[in-house]
C-alpha positions in Angstrom: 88.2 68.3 101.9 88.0 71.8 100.2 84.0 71.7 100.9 85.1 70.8 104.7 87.2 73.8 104.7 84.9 76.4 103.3 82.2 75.4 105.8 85.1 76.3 108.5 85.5 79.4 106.8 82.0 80.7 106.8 81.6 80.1 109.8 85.0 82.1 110.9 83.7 84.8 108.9 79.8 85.0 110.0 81.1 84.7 114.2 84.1 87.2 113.1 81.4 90.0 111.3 79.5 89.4 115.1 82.2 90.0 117.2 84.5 92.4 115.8 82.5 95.1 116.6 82.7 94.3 119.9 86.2 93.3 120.0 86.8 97.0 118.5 84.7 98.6 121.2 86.2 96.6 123.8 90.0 97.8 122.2 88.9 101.5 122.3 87.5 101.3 125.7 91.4 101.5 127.0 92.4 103.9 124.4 93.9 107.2 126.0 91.8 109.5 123.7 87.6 110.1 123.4 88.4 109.6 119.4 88.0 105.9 118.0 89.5 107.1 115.1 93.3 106.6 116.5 94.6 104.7 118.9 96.4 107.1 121.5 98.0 105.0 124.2 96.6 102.2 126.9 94.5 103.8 130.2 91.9 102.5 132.5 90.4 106.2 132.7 87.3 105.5 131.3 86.7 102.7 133.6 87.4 104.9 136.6 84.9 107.9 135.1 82.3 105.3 134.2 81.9 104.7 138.0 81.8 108.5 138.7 79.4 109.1 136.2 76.0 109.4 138.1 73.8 109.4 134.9 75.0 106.4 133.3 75.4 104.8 136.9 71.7 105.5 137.9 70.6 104.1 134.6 72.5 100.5 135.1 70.9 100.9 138.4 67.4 101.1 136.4 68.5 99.0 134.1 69.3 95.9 136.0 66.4 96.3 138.9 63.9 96.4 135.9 65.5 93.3 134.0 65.7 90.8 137.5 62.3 91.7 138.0 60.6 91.3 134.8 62.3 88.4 134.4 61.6 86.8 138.1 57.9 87.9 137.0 57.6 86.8 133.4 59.2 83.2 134.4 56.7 82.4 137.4 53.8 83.4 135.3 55.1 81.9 131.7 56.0 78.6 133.4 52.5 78.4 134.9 51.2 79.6 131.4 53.2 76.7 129.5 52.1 74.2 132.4 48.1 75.0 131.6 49.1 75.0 127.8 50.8 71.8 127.9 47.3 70.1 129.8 45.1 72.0 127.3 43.5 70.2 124.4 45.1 70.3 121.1 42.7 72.5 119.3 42.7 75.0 122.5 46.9 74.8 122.3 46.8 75.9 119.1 44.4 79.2 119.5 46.3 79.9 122.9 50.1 80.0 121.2 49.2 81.8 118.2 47.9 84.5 120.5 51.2 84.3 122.3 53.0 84.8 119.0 51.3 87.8 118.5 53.7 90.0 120.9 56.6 88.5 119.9 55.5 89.3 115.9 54.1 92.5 116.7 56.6 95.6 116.0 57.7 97.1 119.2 56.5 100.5 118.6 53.3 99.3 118.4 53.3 97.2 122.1 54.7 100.4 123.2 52.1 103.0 122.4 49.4 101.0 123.1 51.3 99.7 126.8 51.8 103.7 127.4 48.0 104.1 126.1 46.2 101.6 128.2 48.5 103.2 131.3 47.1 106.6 130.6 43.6 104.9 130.1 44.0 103.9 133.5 45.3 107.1 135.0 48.4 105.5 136.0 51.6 108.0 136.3 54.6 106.5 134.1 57.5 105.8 135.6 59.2 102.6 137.3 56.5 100.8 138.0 54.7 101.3 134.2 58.1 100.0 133.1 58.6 96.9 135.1 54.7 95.9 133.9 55.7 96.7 130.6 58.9 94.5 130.5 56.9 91.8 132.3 54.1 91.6 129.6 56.9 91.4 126.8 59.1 88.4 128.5 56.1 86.1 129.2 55.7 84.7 125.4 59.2 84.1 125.4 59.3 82.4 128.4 56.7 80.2 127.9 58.1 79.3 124.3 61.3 78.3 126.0 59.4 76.3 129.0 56.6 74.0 126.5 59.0 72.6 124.8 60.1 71.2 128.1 56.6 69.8 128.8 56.1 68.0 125.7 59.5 66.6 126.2 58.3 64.7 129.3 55.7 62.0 129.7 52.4 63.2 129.6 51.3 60.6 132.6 54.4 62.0 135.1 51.9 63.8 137.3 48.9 61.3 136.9 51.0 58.9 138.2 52.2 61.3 140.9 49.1 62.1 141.9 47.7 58.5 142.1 51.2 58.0 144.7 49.6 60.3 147.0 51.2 63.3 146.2 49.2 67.0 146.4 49.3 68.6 143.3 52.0 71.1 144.4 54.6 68.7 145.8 54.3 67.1 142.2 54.9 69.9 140.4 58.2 70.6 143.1 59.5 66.4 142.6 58.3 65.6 140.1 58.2 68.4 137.0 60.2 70.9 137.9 63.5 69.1 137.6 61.8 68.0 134.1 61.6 71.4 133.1 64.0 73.1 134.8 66.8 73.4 131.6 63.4 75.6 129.9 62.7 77.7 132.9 66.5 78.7 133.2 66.8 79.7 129.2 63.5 81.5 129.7 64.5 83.4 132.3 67.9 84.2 130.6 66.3 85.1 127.5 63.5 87.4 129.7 66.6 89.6 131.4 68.6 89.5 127.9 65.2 90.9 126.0 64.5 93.3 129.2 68.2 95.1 129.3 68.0 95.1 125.6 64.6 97.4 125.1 64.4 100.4 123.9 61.0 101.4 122.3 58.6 100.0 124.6 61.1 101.3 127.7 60.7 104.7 125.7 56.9 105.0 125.8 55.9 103.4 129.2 58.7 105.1 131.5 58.5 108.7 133.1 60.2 111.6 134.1 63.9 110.4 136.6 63.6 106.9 135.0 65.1 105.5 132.4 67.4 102.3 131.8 70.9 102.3 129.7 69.1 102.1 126.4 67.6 105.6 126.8 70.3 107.2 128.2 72.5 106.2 125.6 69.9 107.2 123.0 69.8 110.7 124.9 73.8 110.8 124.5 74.0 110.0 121.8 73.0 113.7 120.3 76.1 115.0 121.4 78.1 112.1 120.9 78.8 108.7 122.5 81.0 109.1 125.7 83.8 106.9 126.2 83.0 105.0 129.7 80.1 104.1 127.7 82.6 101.7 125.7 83.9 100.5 129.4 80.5 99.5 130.4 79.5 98.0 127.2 82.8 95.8 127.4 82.2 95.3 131.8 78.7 93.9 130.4 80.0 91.4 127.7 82.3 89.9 130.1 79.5 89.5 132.5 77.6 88.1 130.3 80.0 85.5 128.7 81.3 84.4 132.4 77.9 83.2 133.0 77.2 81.6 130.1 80.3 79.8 130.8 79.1 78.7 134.1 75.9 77.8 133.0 77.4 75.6 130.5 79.8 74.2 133.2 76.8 73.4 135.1 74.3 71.9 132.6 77.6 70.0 131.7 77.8 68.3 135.2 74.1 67.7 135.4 74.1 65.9 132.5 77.0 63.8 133.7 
């Protein structure tokens, strides 16, 4: 009984050190004073200026159009990656994902200068489009680590056997393993926007002048100090964020039914 009830307490105590900085930023983000030192009174201010703010608004904008499509990108190409992978032989699987471990292992500074140095190699001008690549390049490991799994779940024979039914090659991938792997391509993509909003280093070095997503802009702020709407969009996000892993949950819940 009392070891039943310490579990319960660790793990109040490891998702309460988690969220309570969040709960605390989301708190202050209605507080009626720029101070989150004392709490001055309930307003929705900061949520009206957040919108007014062009630089913070300009850098969601960045933010987000970067992040759907890197993570469009990264989870067409790492679901054909994992798709080759899983039909490889073993000894080829094995040299092929410890190569993909290497960007996720590697420190980001380090993918970051030498993204921004092989861009400048090849006389492109940073800015959007050096970004997007960037972002892209990053996701894919991730992606495909979430996808395999999927593979090697299923039965290695599925598109033999789809094959030898008549089917072209393509309208067995679309029948018959998509569905199969479907749960992996939808946690891939997640985890290929969540990784994309989140950067900061490799954003830094690959991005140019009149481009930059929420990370830098924040970063830039945060010299003179962290403005209030920035609470009100950090909050705005988490409930985003948490409605649809709610409805994902819903709907993996009802498929599974």
């Amino acid at each position: 009984m009392v070891n039943k009830w310490m579990k319960r307490l660790y793990t109040v105590l490891i998702f309460g050190f988690l969220y309570a900085p969040i709960a605390v930023l989301a708190v202050f983000s209605f507080n009626d004073s720029k101070s989150t030192a004392k709490w001055e009174g309930f307003t929705l201010d900061w949520y009206q200026s957040l919108f007014q703010n062009s630089l913070i608004m300009k850098s969601l904008y960045y933010t987000v159009l970067v992040a759907l499509i890197a993570s469009v990108v990264a989870t067409i190409i790492g679901t054909f990656a994992a798709f080759g992978i899983f039909y490889m032989k073993a000894w080829k699987q094995k040299v092929i994902l410890n190569v993909n471990s290497i960007p996720i292992l590697n420190p980001d500074i380090v993918t970051g200068i030498s993204l921004m140095t092989l861009f400048v190699a090849l006389n492109m001008e940073l800015g959007l489009l050096t970004m997007i690549i960037a972002h892209v390049t990053f996701c894919i490991p991730y992606v495909i680590l979430s996808v395999l799994p999927k593979f090697k779940q299923m039965p290695s024979e599925m598109l033999e056997a789809a094959l030898d039914l008549g089917a072209t090659p393509w309208y067995a991938f679309r029948k018959v393993i998509f569905p199969e792997i479907k749960p992996g391509i939808i946690t891939g993509a997640l985890i290929a926007f969540t990784l994309s909003i989140d950067d900061f280093v490799i954003s830094f070095f690959t991005t140019g002048n009149g481009v930059g997503n929420l990370s830098i802009a924040i970063y830039s702020m945060a010299r003179r100090g962290i403005k209030p709407e920035i609470n009100a969009l950090s909050t705005l996000m988490f409930i985003v964020v948490l409605v649809l892993m709610l409805v994902l949950n819903k709907r993996t819940k009802i498929e599974e039914i």
